[in-house]
C-alpha positions as CSV (number, residue, x, y, z in Angstrom):
1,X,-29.3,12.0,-38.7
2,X,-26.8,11.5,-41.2
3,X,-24.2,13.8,-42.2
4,X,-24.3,15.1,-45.6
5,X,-22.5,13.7,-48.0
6,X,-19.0,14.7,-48.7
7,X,-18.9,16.8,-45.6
8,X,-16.3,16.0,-42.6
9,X,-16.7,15.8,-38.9
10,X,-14.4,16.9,-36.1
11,X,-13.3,14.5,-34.1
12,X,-10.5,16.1,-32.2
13,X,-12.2,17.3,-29.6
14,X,-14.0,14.0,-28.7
15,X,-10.9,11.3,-29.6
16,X,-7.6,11.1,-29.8
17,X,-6.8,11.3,-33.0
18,X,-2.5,11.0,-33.1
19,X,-0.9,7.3,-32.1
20,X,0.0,7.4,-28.9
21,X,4.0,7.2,-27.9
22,X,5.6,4.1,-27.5
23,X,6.4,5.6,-24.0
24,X,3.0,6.8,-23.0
25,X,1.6,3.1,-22.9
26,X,4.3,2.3,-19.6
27,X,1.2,3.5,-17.8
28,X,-1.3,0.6,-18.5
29,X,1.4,-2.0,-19.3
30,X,1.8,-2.8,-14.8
31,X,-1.6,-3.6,-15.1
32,X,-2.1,-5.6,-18.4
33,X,1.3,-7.5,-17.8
34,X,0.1,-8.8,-14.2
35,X,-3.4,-9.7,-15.8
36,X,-1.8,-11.6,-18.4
37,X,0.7,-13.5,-16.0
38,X,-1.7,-14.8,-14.2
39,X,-3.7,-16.1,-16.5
40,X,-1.0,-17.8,-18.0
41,X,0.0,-19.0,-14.4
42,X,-3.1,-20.1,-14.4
43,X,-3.3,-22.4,-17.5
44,X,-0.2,-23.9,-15.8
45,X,-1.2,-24.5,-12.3
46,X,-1.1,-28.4,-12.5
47,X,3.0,-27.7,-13.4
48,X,3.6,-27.1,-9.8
49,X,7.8,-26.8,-10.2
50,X,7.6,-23.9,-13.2
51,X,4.8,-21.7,-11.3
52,X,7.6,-20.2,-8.9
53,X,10.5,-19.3,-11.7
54,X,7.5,-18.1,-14.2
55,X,5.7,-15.6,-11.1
56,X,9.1,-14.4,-10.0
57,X,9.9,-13.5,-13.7
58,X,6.9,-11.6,-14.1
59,X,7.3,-9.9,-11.4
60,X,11.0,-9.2,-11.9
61,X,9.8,-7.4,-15.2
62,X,6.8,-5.7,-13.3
63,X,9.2,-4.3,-11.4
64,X,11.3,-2.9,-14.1
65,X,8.0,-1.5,-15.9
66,X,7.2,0.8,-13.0
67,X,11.1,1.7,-12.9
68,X,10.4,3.1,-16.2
69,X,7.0,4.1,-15.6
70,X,9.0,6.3,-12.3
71,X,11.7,7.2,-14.7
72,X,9.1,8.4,-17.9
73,X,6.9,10.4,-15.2
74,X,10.3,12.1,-13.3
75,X,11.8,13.5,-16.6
76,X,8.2,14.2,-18.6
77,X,5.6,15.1,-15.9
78,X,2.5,13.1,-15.2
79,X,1.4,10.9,-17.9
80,X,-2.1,10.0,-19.1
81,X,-3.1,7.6,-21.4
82,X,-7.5,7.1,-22.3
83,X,-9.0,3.9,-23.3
84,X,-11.1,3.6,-26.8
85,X,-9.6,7.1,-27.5
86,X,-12.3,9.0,-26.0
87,X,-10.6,11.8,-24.2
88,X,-12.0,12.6,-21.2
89,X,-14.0,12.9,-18.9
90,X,-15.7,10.4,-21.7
91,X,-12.8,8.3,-21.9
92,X,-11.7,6.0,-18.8
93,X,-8.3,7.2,-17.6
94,X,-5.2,5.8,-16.4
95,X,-2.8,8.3,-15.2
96,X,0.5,8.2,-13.5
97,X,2.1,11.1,-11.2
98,X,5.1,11.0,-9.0
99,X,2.8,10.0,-6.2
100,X,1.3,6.8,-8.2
101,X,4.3,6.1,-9.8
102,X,6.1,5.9,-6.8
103,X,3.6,3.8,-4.6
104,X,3.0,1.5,-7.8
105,X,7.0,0.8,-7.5
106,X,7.3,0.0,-4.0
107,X,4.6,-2.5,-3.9
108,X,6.2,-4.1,-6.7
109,X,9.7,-4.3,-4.9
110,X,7.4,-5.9,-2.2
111,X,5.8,-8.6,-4.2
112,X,8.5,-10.0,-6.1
113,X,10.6,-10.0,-2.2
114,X,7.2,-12.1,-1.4
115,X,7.1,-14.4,-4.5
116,X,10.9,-15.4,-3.7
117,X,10.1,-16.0,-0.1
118,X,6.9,-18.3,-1.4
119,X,9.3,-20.5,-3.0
120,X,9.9,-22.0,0.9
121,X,6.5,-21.0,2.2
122,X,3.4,-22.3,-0.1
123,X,3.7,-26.0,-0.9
124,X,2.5,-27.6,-3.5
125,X,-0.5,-27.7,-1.9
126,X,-0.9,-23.8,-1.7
127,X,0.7,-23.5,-5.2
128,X,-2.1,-26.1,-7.0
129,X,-5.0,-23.8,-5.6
130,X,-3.8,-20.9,-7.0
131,X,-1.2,-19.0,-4.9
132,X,0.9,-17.0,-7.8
133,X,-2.3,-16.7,-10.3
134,X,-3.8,-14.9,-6.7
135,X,-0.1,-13.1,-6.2
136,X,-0.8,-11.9,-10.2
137,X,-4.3,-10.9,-9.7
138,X,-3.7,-9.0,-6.2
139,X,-0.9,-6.7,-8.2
140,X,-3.5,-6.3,-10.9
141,X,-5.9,-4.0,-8.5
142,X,-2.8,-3.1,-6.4
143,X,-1.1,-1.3,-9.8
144,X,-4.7,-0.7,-11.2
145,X,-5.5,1.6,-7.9
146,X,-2.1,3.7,-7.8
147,X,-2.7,4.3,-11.6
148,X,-5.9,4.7,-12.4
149,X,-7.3,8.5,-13.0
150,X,-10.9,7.6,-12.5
151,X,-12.4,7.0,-9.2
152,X,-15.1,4.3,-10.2
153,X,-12.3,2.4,-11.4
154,X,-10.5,3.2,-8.2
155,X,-13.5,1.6,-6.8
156,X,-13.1,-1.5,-9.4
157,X,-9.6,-2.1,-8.8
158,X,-10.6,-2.3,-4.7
159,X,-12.6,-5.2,-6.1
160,X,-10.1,-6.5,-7.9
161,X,-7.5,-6.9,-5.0
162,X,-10.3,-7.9,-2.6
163,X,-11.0,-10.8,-4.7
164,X,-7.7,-11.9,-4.8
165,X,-6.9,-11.4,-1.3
166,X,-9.7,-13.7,-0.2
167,X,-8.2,-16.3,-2.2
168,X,-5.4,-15.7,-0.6
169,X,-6.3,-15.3,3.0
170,X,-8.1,-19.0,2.5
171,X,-5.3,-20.4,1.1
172,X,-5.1,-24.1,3.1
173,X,-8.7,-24.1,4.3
174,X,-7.8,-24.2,7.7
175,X,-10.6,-23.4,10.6
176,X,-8.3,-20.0,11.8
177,X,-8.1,-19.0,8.4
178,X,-11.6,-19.1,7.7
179,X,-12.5,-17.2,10.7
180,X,-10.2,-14.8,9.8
181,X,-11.5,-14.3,6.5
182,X,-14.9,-13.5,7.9
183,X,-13.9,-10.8,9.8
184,X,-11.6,-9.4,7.3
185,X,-14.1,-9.8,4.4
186,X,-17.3,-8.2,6.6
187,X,-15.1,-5.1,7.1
188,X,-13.6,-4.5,4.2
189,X,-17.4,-5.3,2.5
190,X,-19.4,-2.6,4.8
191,X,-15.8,-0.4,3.7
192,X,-16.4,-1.1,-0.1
193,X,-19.9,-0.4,0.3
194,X,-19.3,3.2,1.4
195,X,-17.0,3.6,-1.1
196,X,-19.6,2.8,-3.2
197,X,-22.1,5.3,-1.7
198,X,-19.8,8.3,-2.2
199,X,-18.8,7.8,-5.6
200,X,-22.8,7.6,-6.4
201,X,-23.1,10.7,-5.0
202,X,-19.9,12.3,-6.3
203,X,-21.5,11.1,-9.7
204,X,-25.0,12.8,-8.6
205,X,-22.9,16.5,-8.1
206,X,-20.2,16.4,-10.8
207,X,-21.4,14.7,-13.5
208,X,-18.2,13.1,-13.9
209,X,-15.6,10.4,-12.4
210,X,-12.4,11.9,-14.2
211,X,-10.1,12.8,-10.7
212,X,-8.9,15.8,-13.3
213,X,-12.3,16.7,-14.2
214,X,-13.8,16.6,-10.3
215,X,-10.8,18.2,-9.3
216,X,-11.3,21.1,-11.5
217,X,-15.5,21.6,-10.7
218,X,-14.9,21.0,-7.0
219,X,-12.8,24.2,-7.4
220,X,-15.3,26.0,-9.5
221,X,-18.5,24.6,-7.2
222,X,-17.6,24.5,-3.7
223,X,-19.9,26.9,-2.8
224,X,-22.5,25.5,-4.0
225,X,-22.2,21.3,-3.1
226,X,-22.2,19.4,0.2
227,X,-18.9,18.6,-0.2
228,X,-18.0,18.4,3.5
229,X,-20.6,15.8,3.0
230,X,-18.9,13.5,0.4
231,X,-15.8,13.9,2.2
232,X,-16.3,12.4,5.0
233,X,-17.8,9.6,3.3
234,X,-14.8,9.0,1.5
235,X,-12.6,9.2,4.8
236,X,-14.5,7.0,6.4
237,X,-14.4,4.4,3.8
238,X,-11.2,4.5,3.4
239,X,-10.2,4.7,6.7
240,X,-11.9,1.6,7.1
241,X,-9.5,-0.3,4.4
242,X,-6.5,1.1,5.9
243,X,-7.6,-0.1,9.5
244,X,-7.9,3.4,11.4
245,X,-9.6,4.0,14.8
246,X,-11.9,3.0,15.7
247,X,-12.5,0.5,12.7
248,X,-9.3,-1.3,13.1
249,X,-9.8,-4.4,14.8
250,X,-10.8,-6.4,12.1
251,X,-6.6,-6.1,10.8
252,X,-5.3,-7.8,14.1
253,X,-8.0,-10.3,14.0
254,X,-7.5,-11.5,10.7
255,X,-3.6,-10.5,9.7
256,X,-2.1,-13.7,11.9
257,X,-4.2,-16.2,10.2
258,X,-3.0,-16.7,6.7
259,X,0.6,-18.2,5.5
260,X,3.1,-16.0,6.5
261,X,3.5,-14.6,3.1
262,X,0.6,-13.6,2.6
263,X,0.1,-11.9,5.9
264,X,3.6,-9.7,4.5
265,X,2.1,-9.3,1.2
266,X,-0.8,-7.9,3.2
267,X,1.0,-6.1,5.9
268,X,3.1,-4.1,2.9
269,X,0.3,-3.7,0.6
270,X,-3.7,-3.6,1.4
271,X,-3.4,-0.9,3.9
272,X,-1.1,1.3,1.8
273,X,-3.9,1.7,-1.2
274,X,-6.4,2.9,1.4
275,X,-4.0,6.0,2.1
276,X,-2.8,6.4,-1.5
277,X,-7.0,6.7,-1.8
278,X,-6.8,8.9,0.9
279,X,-4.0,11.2,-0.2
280,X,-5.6,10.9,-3.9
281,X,-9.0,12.3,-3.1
282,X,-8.6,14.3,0.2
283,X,-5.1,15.9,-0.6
284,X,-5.9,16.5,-4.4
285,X,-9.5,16.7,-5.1
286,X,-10.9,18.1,-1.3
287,X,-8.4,20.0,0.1
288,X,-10.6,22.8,2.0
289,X,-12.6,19.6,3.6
290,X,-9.3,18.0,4.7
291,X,-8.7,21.1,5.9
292,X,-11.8,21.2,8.1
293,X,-11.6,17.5,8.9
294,X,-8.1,18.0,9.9
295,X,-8.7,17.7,13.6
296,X,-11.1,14.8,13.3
297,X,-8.1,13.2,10.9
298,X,-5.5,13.7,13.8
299,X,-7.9,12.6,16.4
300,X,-8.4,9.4,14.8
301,X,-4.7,9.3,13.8
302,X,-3.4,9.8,17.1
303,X,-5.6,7.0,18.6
304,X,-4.7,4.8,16.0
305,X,-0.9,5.0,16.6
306,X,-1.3,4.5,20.6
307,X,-3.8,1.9,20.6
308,X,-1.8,0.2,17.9
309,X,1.5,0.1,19.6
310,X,-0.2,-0.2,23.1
311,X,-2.0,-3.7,21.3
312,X,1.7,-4.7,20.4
313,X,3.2,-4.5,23.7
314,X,0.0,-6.7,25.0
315,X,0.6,-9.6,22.8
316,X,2.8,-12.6,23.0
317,X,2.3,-14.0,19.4
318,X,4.6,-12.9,17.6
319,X,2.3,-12.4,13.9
320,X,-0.4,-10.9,16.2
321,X,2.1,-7.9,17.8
322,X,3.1,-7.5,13.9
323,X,-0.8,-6.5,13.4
324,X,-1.0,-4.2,15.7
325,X,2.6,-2.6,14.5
326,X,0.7,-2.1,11.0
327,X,-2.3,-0.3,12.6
328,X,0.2,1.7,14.4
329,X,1.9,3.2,11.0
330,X,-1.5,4.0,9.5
331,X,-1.6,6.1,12.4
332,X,1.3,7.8,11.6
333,X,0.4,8.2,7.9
334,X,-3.0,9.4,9.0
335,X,-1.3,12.3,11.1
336,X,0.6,13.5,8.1
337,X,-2.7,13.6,6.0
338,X,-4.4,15.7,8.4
339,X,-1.4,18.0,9.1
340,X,-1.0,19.0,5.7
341,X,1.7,20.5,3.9
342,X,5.3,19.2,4.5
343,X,3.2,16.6,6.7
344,X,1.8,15.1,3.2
345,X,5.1,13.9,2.3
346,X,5.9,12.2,5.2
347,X,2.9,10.6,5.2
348,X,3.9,9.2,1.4
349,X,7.2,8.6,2.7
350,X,6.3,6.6,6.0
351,X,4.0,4.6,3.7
352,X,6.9,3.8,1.3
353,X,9.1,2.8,4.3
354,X,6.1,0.9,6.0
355,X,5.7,-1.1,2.9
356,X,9.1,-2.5,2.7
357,X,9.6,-2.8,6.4
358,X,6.0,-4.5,7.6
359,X,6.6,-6.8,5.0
360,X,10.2,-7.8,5.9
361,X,8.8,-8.0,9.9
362,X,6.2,-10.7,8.7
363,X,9.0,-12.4,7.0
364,X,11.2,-12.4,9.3
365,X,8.5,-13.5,11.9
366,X,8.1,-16.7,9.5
367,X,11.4,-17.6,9.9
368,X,11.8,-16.8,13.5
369,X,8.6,-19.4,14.1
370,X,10.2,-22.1,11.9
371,X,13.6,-21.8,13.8
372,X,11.8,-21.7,17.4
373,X,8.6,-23.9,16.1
374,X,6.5,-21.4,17.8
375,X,4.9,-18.0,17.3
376,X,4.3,-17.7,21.0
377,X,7.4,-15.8,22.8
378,X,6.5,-17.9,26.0
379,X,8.3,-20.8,24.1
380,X,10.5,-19.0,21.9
381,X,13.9,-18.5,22.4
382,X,17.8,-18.9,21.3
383,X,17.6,-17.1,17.7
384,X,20.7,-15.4,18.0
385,X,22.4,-18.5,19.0
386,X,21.0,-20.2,16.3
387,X,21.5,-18.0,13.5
388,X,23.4,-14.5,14.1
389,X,22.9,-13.0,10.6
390,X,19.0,-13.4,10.5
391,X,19.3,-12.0,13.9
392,X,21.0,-9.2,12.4
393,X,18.8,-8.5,9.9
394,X,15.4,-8.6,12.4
395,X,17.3,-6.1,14.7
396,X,17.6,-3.8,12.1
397,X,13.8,-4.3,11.2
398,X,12.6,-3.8,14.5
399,X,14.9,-0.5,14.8
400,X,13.9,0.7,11.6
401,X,9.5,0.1,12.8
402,X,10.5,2.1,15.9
403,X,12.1,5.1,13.9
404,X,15.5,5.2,15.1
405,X,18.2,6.5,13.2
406,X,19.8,5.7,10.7
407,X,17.3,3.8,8.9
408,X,14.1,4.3,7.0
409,X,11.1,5.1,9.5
410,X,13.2,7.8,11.4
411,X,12.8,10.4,8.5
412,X,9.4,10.5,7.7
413,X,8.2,10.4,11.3
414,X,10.7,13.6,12.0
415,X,8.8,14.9,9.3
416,X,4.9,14.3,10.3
417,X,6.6,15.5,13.9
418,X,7.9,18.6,13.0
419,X,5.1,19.6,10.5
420,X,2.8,18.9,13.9
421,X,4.8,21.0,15.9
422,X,5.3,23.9,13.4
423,X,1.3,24.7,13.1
424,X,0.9,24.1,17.1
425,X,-0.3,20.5,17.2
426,X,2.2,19.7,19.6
427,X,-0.1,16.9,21.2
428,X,-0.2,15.4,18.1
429,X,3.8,15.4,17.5
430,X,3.9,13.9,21.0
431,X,1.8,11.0,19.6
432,X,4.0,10.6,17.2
433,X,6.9,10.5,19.6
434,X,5.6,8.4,22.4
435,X,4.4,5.8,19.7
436,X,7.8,4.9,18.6
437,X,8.5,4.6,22.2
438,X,6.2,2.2,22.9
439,X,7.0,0.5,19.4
440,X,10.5,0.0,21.0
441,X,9.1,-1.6,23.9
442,X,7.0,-4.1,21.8
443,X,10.1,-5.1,19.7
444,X,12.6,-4.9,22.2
445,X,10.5,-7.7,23.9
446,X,10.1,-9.4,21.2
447,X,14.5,-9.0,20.8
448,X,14.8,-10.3,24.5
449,X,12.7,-13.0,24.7
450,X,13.0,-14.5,21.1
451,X,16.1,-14.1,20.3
452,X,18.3,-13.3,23.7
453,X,17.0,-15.8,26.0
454,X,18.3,-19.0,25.8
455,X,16.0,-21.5,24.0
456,X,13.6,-23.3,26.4
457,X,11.9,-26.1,23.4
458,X,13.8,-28.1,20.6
459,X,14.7,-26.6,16.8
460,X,12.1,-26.1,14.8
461,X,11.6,-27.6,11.6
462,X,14.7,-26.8,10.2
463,X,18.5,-26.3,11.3
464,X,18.5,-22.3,9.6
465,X,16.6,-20.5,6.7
466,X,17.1,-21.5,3.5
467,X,18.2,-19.0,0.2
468,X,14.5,-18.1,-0.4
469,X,13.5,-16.8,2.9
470,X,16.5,-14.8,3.3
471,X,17.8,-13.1,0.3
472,X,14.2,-11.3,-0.2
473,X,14.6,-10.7,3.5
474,X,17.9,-9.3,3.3
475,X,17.0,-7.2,0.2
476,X,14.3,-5.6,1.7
477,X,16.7,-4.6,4.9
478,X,19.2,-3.3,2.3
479,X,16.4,-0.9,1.4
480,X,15.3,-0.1,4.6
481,X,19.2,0.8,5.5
482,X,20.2,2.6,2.5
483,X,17.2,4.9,2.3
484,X,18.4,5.5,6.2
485,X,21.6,6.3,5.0
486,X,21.1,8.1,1.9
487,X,17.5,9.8,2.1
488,X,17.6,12.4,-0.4
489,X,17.4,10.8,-4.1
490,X,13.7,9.4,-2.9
491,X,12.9,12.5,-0.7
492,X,13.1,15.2,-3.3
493,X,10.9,12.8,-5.3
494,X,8.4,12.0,-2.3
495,X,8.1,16.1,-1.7
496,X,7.9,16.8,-5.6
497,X,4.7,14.2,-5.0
498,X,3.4,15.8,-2.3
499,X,3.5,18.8,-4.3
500,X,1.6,17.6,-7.4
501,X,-1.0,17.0,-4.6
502,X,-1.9,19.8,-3.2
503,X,-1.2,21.8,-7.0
504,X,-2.7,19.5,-9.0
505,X,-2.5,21.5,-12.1
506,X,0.4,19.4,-14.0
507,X,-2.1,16.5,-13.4
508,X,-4.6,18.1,-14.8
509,X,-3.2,19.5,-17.9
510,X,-1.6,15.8,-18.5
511,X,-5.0,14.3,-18.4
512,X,-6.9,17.7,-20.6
513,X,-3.6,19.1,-22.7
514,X,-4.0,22.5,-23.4
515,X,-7.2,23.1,-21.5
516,X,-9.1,21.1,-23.6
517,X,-12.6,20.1,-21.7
């Protein structure tokens, strides 16, 4: 019916009525800037020389959008921003915390170290099917998940990377590429499928997809729902896309297939959004079910970081020993997650670190098979002959996986440890433990065969690595030492994370100001 004439109708309590700060849109702009990079990569594909120096700008400035986006959400709080106005739960929401913000930055450190290392890896062959459009795309549903505030769009931005990834994953057409792709897609399908399942039935109880919004009727209803139900949904589903017991295999089996920069691309990112999704809606919205699915959590964890590094010390290719070193830190995460408390941040933190290190290992791996002209450490051999410095820097990586001191993995697995140990789970701080022992053995064969012994086969392609495999290689062992060094600027922002987690309040008053619902 129509409104009389002359009268006036509220809107305030449906849209946003004021202009938005300039500020407030850093929160959409990761997203919209990767989406529009590659499809101006895209447009250009046939110009095979600009794609590399055009991707590595955009991803130089996607880096230094979710700097500020870090910076915007340290000094102000989360930050929300609602498309079309609507406010929500109407509205579709992106919103950035300390915990998104954070993630959202490290991946994109990781992908502009991985578009300078593609410079030498993809050919032109790789680069005229759509390599950097792919890279563009992936970071899309990469930044996309870590920012969102809505969990079908969680969901959407899954999609998003999947696509991509395939596209990656089949990059060259080969026949090991393809059958890796099958088993990698099946999972990761049946995974999404799930996914898909719970957030129907989340739907069917809340009446809503707003994280805020569910966080604040799961509070109000718990009583009353199956919750315990929904959770475990959502922890199997997304323990599937971060490769935890026991539906990990499909990781190993697919990881080694790919070029080598897109298996570090996937090594530092894929797994990490299925525990940011895991963190997101166990830690924040279901905290009494994680609570009760705690020891079912540490169960799984604790398998998942034996087998893993057990799987590593049985390998002899080098990229396949890698996959099994990536299942091994979601273990690690995983036990944080189901400890709870401090345990939460050093599951954020171990997932930082393993994003920046698994991707260096994969690089480094790339080089180490181009200098040896094998992956296989039966023929392998002479690296730190050849080449001390790279030497250097893969020591350092394989230190840093195992969680030795001084660099970046020995912090946050003291942390998950001790937060075992201080509510009695000492088996589970003793998986912790005895998995970077075993870790140590994996790489320190890895150290002894490839790079100690004496080379037993000719040079490999080339006399050394060239400036694009190793400066991204040596920036991302800068990290991994200086973090070791100096861990306290990023832990007091990783625990000030782990803290808007499990009080989600400042989230939710960013996302309804005022108590406006």
């Amino acid at each position: 019916m129509a409104a009389p004439a002359g009268s006036s109708i509220d809107l305030s309590a449906a849209l946003v009525l004021a202009p938005a700060p300039l500020a407030d849109w850093l929160v959409i702009l990761p997203v919209a800037w990767c989406l529009v990079s590659g499809a101006v990569l895209l447009m250009l594909r046939k110009n095979l020389h600009i794609q590399p120096l055009l991707a590595i700008l955009a991803l130089a400035v996607l880096v230094v959008l979710d700097g500020l986006l870090l910076w915007r959400v340290i000094e102000g709080g989360p930050l929300t921003m609602v498309m079309g106005r609507w406010l929500p739960p109407f509205g579709i929401a992106f919103t950035a915390d300390l915990t998104g913000a954070l993630f959202a930055l490290f991946s994109a450190l990781v992908a502009l170290a991985g578009g300078v290392f593609a410079v030498q890896n993809i050919d032109g062959s790789g680069r005229r099917y759509g390599f950097y459009p792919f890279l563009l795309l992936l970071m899309a549903g990469v930044s996309g998940a870590f920012l969102t505030g809505d969990i079908f769009n969680l969901y959407v931005w899954f999609e998003v990377l999947l696509i991509s990834s395939f596209g990656l994953l089949v990059l060259g057409s080969e026949p090991k590429q393809i059958d890796g792709a099958v088993k990698y897609a099946f999972l990761n399908l049946v995974a999404t499928t799930l996914f898909l399942i719970a957030v129907g039935y989340l739907y069917g109880l809340f009446g809503t997809l707003n994280m805020a919004d569910i966080a604040i009727k799961a509070a109000e209803r718990r009583a009353d729902l199956p919750l315990m139900t929904l959770a475990t949904l959502f922890v199997l589903a997304f323990g599937m896309k971060a490769a935890a017991f026991p539906v990990n295999f499909w990781l190993p089996a697919s990881y080694h297939t790919p070029r080598i920069v897109v298996s570090a691309l996937f090594a530092g990112l894929l797994t990490k959004v299925g525990i940011y999704s895991l963190l997101r809606v166990m830690v924040m919205l279901f905290p009494v079910e994680r609570e009760e699915l705690s020891f079912v959590i540490a169960v799984a964890a604790a398998a998942t970081m034996l087998l893993g590094a057990l799987g590593a010390i049985g390998q002899s290719d080098i990229r396949r020993l890698l996959g099994y070193l990536v299942v091994s830190g979601i273990g690690v995460m995983l036990a944080g997650i189901a400890v709870g408390g401090p345990g939460v941040a050093g599951a954020i933190f171990y997932a930082l670190h393993s994003m920046v290190v698994m991707t260096a290992l994969y690089m480094a791996s790339g080089v180490a098979g181009r200098l040896s002209g094998t992956f296989d450490l039966n023929g392998a051999g002479g690296l730190y002959g050849r080449t001390a410095y790279f030497s250097a820097l893969s020591l350092v990586l394989f230190l840093s996986v195992a969680g030795m001191p001084p660099f970046s993995g020995f912090w946050p697995k003291v942390m998950v440890a001790k937060a075992a140990i201080d509510i009695g789970a000492w088996w589970l701080a003793g998986s912790v433990l005895l998995t970077g022992f075993l870790t140590m053995i994996a790489v320190g064969r890895v150290w002894a065969l490839a790079y100690w012994r004496p080379s037993t086969t000719p040079a490999g392609e080339g006399a050394g690595p060239g400036p694009a495999a190793i400066l991204p290689l040596s920036a991302l062992v800068l990290v991994t030492v200086l973090v070791g060094l100096f861990p306290d600027p990023l832990l007091s922002q990783i625990q000030a994370a782990a803290s808007l987690l499990a009080d989600p309040s400042a989230y939710i008053d960013s996302v309804f100001p005022h108590g406006a619902r």
